[in-house]
C-alpha positions in Angstrom: 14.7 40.0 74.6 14.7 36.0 74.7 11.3 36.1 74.1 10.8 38.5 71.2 14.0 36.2 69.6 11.7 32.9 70.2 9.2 34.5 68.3 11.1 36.1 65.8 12.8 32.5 64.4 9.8 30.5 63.5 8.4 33.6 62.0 11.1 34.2 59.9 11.1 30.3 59.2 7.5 30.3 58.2 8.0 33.2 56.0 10.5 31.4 54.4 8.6 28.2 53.6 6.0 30.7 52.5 7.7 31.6 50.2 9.6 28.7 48.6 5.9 27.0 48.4 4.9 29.6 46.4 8.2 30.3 44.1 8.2 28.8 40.6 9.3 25.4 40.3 12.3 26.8 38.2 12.9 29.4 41.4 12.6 26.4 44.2 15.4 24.7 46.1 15.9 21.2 45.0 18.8 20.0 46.9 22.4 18.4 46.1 22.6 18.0 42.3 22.5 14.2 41.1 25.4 12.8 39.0 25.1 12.7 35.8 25.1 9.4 33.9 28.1 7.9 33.3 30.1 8.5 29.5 30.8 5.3 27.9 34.2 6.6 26.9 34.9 7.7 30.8 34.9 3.8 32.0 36.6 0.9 32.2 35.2 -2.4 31.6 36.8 -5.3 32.6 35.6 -9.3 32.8 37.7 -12.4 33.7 36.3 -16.3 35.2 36.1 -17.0 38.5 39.2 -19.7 39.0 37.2 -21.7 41.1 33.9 -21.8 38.8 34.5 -21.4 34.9 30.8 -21.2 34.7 30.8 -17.0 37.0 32.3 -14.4 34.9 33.7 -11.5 37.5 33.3 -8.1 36.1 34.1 -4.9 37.3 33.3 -1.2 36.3 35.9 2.1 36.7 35.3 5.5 36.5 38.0 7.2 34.9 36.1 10.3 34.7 36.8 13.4 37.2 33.4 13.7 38.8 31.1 10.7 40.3 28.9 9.7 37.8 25.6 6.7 37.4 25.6 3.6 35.4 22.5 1.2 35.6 22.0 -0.6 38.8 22.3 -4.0 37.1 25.3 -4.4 34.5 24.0 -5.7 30.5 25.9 -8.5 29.7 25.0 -10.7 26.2 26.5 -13.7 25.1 27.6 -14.0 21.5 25.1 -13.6 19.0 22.4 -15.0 21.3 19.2 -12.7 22.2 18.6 -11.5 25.7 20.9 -10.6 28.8 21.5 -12.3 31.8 18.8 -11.4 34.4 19.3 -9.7 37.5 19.6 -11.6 40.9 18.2 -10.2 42.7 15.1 -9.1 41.0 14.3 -5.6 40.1 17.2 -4.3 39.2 16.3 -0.9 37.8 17.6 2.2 39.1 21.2 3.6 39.3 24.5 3.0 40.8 26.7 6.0 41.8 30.5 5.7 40.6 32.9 8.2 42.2 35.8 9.6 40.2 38.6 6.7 40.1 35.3 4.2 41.8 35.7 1.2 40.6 32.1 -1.1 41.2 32.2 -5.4 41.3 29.8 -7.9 39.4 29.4 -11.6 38.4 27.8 -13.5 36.2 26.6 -17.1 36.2 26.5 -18.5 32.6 25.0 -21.7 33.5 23.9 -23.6 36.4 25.0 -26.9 35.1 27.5 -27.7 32.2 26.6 -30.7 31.3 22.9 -29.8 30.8 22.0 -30.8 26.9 20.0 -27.4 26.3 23.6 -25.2 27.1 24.5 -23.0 23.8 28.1 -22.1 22.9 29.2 -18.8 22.2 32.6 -17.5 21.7 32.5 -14.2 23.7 30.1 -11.8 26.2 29.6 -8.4 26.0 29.4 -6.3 29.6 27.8 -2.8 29.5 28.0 -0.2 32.5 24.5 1.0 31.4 22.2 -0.6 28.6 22.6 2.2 26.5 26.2 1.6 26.2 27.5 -0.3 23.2 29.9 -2.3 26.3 33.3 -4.2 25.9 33.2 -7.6 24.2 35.6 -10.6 25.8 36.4 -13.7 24.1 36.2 -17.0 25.8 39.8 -17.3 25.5 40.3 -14.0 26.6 37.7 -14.5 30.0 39.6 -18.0 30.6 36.8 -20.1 29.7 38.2 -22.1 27.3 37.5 -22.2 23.3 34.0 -21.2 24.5 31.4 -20.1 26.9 28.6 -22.2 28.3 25.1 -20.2 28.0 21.6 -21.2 29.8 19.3 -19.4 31.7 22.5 -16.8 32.8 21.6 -14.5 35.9 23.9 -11.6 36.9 24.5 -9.4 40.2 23.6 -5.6 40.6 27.1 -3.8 41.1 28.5 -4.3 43.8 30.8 -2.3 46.3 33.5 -5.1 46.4 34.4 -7.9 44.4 33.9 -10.0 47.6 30.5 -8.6 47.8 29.7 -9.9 44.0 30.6 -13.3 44.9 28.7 -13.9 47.8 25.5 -12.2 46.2 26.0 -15.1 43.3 26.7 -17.8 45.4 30.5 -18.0 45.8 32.1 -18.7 49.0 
């Protein structure tokens, strides 16, 4: 008997790999479901400076929403009516970032490396997006704690993050 049930397991095992190579795509297993993007309307964006550096904007992402959900690896943020985003640091930032249901997910942004550099342009609010297809939340300077305005040049931001400790050491602050 043990040895006609050894034989009888990986037969039935190949028989069923037989089959699901040969099933429709449509028929197939394909394994846990994905999330499904995040809805604009089931988040929460918020952004305020860092205290300690005027120049890294802390933002942060919740999911208000019932069921996880994915927003873009990399959050959009603009500056004013200035084109282009801040660029990702690190590099390659495409891809998603699963949200559960109440998750809240951690960024910053540096604006500019150095304030007093004569190329810096003045705008009087950012924009953060969850996702770039999102229309995002727009912050005034005064709003973000930056003053009457926020210092713009070459600005790089951090994929989300679990923590908001995480954020700040993956832009630089201690």
């Amino acid at each position: 008997m043990r040895i006609r049930a050894a034989l009888a397991v990986p037969a039935v095992s190949a028989a069923a790999a037989a089959l699901l190579l040969t099933a429709p795509p449509s028929q197939a297993a394909t394994g846990p479901a994905r999330p499904a993007r995040c809805a604009e309307k089931a988040l929460t964006v918020r952004a305020r400076a860092a205290a300690t550096d005027p120049a890294v904007v802390r933002m942060s992402v919740t999911n208000r929403g019932g069921r996880a959900c994915v927003v873009d690896r990399v959050p959009t943020v603009t500056f004013g009516d200035l084109d282009g985003a801040a660029l990702p640091v690190p590099e390659g930032g495409t891809g998603g970032y699963r949200l559960t249901a109440g998750g809240t997910a951690y960024a910053d942004v540096r604006t500019i490396g150095d304030p007093a550099d004569p190329e810096a342009r003045r705008v009087g609010s950012l924009s953060v997006a969850a996702s770039a297809a999102h229309r995002g939340r727009s912050f005034t300077a005064a709003r973000l704690g930056t003053g009457e305005e926020v210092l713009v040049w070459e600005p790089v931001t951090t994929w989300w993050q679990p923590t908001a400790a995480a954020a700040d050491r993956a832009i630089g602050l201690g």
